[in-house]
N, C-alpha and C positions, 0 to 999 in steps of 0.2 A: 383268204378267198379272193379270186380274180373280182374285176369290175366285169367282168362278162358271165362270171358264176353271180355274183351277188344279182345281175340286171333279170335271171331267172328264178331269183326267190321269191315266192309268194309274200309279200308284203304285212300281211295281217300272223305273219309266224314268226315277224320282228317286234322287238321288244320297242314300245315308242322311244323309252330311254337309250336305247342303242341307234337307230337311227337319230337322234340328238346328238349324240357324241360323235358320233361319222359326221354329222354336216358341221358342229364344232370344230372339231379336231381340221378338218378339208376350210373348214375359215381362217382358221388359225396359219394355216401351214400357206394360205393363201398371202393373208394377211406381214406376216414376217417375210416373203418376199417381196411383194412390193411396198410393205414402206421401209424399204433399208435407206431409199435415197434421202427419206425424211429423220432418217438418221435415231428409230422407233421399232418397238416391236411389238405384237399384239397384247401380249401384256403393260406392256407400257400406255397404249393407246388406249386401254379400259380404264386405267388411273386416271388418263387425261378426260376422260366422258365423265368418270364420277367427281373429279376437282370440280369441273367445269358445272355439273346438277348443282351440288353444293361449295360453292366458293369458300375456299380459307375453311377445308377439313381438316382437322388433324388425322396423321400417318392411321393409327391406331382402327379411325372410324373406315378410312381406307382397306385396310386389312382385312377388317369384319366385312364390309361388304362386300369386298371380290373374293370371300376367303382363301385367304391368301395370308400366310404367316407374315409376322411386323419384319424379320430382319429379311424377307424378299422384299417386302415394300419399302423398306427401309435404304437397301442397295438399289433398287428403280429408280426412287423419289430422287438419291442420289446425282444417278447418270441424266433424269429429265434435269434437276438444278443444274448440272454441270454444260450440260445440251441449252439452255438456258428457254428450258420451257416451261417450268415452273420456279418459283419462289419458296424459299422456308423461312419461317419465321416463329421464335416462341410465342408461345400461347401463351397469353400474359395470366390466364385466370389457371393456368397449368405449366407450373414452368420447364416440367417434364418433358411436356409435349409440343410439336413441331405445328403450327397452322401452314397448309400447303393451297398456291393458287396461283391461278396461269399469267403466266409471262402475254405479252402482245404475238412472240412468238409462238406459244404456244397454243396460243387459240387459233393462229394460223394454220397452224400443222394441225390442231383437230378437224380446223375447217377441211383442210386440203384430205384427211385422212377417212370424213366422211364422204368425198366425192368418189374417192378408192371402194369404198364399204358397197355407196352405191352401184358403181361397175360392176361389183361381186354380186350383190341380189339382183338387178338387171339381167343378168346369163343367168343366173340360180331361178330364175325366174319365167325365162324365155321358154312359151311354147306349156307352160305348166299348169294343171288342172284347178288346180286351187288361187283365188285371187291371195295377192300378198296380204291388202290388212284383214284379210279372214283371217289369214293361217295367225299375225300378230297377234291379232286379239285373242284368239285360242291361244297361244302360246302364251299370252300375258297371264292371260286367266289359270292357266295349268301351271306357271309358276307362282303363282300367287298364293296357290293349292299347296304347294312342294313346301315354299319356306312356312306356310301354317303348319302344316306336318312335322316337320321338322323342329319346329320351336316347339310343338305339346308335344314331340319325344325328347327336347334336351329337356324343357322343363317338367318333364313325366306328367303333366297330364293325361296321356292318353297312353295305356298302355296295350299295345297289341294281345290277343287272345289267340291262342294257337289248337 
């Protein structure tokens, strides 16, 4: 569908989850453009927001929360050590596992890569009927909803009735 077809569809005949994934996908695709100068790319820049929430993750906790498989984080964590924006380090109480946490450089490029973020919800924004931290706060709250859902159907508590 055109962006000139889609600007004529009745909005309430879209699935919330689909518009989600169109303004995703259109971040994303934003995102891997300009931060190529920072030498990153939208995924990578998600690893670098969760290092950064919890310092010295290991890979593994990484993974589970972007879901995102270990040997993709594993090849990212990689290129950020190599790019020298993050550190790896054994977990001493796991010696399995990697503890990963940002370089001075890194927190750099996070800084630098949230002023980018911000550029994109400023125009995503401009002229638009809903204030932003409404829509966050609903948005926080509907995911919140999503990953409970989701955990009482891995963990079968809840099973759906058809």
């Amino acid at each position: 569908m055109s962006l000139e077809e889609f600007k004529t569809v009745d909005a309430s005949t879209l699935p919330i989850g689909k518009l989600i994934t169109i303004i995703a996908r259109g971040q994303t695709l934003y995102l891997n453009h300009t931060l190529v100068g920072l030498g990153i790319n939208a995924t990578q820049l998600h690893f670098l927001f969760e290092i950064y929430h919890q310092n010295n993750m290991n890979q593994e906790n990484i993974a589970e929360r972007c879901n995102i498989n270990k040997g993709a984080v594993a090849r990212s964590i990689k290129k950020l050590e190599d790019n020298g924006l993050v550190i790896r380090e054994i977990d001493e109480n796991n010696r399995r596992q990697n503890r990963v946490s940002l370089t001075d450089k890194g927190k750099k490029t996070l800084k630098e890569s949230i002023s980018i973020l911000k550029i994109w919800e400023d125009e995503v924004f401009k002229g638009n009927a809903i204030e932003k931290t409404v829509l966050q706060q609903a948005l926080k709250e509907i995911a919140i909803k999503t990953i409970e859902l989701n955990q009482e159907g891995c963990n079968g508590k809840k099973e759906q009735k058809h």
